[in-house]
Rosetta silent file (secondary structure, phi, psi, omega in degrees, C-alpha in Angstrom):
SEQUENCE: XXXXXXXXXXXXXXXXXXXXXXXXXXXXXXXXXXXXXXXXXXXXXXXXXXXXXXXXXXXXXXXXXXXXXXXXXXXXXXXXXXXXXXXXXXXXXXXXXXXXXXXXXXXXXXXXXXXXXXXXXXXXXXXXXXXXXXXX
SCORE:     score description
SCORE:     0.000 S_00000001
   1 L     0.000   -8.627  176.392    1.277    3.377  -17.295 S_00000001
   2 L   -39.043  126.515  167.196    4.071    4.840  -19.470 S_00000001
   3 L    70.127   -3.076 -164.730    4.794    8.543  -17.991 S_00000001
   4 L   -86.237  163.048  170.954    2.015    8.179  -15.589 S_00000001
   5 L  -121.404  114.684 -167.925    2.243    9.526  -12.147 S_00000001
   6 E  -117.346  174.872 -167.786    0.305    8.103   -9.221 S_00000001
   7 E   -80.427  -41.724 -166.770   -0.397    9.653   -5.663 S_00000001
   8 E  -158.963  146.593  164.365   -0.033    6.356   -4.156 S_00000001
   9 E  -103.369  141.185 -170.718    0.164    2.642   -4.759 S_00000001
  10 L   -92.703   72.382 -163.671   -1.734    0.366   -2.741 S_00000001
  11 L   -87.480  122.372  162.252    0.108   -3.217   -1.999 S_00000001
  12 L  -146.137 -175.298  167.768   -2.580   -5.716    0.230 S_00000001
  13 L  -110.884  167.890 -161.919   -3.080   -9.371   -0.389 S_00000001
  14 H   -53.936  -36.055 -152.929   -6.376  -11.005   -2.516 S_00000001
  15 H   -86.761   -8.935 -168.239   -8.064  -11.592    0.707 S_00000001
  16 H  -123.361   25.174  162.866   -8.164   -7.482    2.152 S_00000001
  17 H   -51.172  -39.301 -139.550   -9.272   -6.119   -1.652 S_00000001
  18 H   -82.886  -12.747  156.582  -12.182   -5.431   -0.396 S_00000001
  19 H   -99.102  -22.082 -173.636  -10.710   -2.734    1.935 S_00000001
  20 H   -82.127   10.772  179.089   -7.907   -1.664   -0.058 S_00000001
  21 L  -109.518  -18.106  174.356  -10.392   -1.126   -3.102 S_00000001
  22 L   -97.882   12.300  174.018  -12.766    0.998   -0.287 S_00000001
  23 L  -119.974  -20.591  163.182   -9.454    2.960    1.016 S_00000001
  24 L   -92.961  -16.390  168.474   -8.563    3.632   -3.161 S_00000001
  25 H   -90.777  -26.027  165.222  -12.077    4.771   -3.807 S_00000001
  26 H   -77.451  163.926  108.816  -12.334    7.295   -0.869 S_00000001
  27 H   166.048  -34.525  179.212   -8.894    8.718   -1.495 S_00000001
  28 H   -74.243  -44.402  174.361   -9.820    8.863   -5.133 S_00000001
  29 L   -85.614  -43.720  176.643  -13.529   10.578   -4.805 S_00000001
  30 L   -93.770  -30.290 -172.998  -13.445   12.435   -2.051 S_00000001
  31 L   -83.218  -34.907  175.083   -9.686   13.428   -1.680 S_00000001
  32 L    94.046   16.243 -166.203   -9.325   13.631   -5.515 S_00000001
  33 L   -87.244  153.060  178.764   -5.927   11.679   -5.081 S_00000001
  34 L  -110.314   94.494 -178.153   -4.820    9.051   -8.033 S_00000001
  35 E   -77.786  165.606 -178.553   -4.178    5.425   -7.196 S_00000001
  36 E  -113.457  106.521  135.067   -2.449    2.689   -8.297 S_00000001
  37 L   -68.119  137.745  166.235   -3.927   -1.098   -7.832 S_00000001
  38 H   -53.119  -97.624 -168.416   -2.395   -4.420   -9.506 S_00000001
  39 H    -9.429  -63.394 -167.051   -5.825   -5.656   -9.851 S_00000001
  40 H   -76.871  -63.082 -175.367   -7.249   -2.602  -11.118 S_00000001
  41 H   -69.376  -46.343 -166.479   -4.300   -0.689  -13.105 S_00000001
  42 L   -75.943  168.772 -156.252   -1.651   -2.880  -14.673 S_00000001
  43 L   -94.754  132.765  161.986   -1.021   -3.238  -17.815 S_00000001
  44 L   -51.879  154.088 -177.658   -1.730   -6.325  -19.984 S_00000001
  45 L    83.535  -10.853  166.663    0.800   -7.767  -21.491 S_00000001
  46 L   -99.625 -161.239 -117.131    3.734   -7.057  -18.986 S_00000001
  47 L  -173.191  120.398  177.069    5.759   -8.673  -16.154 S_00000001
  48 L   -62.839  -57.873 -153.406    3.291   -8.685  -13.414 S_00000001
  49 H   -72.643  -24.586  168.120    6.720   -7.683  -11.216 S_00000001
  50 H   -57.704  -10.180  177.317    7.415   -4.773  -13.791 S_00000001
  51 H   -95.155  -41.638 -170.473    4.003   -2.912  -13.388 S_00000001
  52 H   -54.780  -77.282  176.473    4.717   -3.254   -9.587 S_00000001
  53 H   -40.181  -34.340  174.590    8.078   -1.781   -9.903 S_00000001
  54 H   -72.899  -57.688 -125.278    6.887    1.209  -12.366 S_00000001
  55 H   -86.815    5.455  161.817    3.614    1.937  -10.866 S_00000001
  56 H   -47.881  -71.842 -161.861    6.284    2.009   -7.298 S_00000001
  57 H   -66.981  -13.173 -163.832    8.574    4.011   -8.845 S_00000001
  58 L  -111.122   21.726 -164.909    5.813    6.482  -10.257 S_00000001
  59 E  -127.355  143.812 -179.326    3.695    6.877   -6.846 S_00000001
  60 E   -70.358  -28.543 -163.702    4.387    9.225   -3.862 S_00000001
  61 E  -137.936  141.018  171.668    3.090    7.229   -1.261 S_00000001
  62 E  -110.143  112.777  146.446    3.281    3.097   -0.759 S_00000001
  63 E   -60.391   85.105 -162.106    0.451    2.114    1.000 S_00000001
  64 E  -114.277  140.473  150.997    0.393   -1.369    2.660 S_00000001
  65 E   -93.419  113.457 -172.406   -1.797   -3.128    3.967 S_00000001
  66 E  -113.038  131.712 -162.378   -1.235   -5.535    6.794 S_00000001
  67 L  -137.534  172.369  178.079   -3.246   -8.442    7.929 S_00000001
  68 H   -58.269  -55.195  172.891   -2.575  -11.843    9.261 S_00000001
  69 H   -73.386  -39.891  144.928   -2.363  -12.828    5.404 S_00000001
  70 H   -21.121  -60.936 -173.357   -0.313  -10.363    3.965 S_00000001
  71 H   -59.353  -25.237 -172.815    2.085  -11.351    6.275 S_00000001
  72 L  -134.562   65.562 -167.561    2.505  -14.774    5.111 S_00000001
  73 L  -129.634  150.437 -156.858    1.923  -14.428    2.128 S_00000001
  74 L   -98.247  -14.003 -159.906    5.570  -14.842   -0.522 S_00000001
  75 H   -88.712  -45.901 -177.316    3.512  -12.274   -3.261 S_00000001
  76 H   -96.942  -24.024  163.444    3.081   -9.339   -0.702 S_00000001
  77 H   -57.937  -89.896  174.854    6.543   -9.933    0.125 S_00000001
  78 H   -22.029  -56.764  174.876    8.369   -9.622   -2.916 S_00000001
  79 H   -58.109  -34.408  171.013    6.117   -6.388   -2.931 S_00000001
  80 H   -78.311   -8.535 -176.937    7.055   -4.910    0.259 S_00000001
  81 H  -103.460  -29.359  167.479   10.604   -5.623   -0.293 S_00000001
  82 H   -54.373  -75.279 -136.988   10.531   -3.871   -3.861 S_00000001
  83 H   -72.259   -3.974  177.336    8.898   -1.109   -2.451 S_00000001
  84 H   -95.440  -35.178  177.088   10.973   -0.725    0.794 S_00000001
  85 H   -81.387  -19.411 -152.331   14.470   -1.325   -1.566 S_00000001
  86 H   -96.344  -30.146 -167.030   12.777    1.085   -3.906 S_00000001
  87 H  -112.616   -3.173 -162.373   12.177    3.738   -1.231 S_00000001
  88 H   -87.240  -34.028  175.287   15.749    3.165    1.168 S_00000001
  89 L   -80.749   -0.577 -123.577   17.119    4.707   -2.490 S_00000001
  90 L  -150.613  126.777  145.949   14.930    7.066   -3.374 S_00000001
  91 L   -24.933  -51.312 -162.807   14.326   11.019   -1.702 S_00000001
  92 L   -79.799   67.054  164.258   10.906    9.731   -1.001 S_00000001
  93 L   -81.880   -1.339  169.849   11.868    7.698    2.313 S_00000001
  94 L  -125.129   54.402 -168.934    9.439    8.835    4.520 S_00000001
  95 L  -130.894   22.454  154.671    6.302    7.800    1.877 S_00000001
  96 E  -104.667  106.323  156.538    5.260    4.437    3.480 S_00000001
  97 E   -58.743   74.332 -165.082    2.137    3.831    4.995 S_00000001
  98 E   -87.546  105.912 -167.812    1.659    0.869    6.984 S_00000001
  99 E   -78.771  128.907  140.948   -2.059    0.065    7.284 S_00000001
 100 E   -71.047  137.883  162.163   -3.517   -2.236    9.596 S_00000001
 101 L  -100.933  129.712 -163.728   -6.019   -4.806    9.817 S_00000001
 102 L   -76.774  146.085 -178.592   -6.691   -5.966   13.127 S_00000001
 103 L   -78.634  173.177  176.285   -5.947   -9.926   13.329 S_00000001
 104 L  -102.127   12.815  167.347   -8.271  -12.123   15.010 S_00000001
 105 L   -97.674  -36.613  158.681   -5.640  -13.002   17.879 S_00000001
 106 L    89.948   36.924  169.689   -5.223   -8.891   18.087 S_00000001
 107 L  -152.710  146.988  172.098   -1.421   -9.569   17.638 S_00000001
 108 L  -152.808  132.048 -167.274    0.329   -9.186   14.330 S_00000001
 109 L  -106.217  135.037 -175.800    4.104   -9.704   13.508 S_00000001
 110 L  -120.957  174.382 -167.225    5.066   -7.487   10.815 S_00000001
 111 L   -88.231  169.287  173.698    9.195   -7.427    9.750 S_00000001
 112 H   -50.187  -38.476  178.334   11.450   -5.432   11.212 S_00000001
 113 H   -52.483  -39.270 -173.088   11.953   -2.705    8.712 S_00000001
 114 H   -75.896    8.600 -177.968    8.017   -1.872    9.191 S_00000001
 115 L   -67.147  -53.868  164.123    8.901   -1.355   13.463 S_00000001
 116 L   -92.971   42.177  166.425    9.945    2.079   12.998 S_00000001
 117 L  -115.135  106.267  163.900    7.076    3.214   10.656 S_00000001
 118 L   -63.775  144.817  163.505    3.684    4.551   12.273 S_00000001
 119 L  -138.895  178.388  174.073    1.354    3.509   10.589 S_00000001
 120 L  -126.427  136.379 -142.475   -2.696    3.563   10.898 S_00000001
 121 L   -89.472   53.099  177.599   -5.135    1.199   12.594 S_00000001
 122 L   -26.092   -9.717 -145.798   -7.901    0.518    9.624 S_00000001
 123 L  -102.300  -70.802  178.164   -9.611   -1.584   11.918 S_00000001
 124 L   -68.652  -29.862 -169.843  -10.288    0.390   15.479 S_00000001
 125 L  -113.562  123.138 -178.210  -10.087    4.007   14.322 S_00000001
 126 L   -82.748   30.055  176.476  -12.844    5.604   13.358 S_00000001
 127 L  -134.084   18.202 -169.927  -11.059    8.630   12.042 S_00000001
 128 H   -64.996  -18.864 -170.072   -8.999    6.439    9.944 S_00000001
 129 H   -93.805  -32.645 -178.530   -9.815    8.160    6.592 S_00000001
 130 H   -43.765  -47.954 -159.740   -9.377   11.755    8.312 S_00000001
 131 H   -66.214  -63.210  178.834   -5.754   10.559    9.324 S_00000001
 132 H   -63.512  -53.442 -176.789   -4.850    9.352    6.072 S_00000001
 133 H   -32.018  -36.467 -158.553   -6.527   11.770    3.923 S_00000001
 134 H   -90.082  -27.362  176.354   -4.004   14.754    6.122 S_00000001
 135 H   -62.413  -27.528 -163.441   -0.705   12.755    4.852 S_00000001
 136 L  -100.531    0.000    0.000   -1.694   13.465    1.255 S_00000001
């Protein structure tokens, strides 16, 4: 990841890969955009939190994903709080994306920093890829 640049990094928890690996493969194929995944991207042999913190620091856009587990999860914290301390410092302060997943109560408490972000409703909107796709 040395020198690399990415469009956007993707932060979800183990249980929503399966959309945040179908929201990095359109954005990759059809938009032609370059993501960042843990799962997928980091490098062996490193400090799990250092490839989070480079491939942060090297990406335009933080993409999170938020679900009922995400939220209470101690893993996607420590990621949302790099990438929120990472971006409060940083020109790029208006480069967070808060995705949703709709919960199955159809309430979700996300923290306060994420109140005053729009974000977009993976769940309900069926123009959800248009929407993102226009930020990049």
């Amino acid at each position: 990841m040395s020198g690399e640049s990415y469009d956007f990094y993707i932060c979800n928890h183990e249980a929503d890969n399966d959309k945040a690996f179908q929201i990095l493969e359109t954005l990759e194929k059809k938009n032609g955009l370059k993501g960042f995944h843990d799962e997928r991207d980091a490098q062996p042999g490193q400090y799990v939190i250092r490839n989070i913190e480079k491939a942060i620091e090297s990406s335009r856009f933080i993409l999170l994903v938020l679900s009922e587990q995400s939220m209470e999860d101690g893993w996607f914290e420590m990621k949302l709080n790099t990438g929120l301390t990472h971006r409060l410092f940083s020109a790029l302060r208006d480069s967070i994306i808060p995705v949703y997943v709709a919960p199955s109560d159809g309430e979700l408490t996300v923290p306060t920093a994420l109140n005053s972000i729009r974000g977009i409703d993976y769940s309900e909107d069926p123009r959800f890829f248009d929407k993102l796709s226009k930020i990049f």
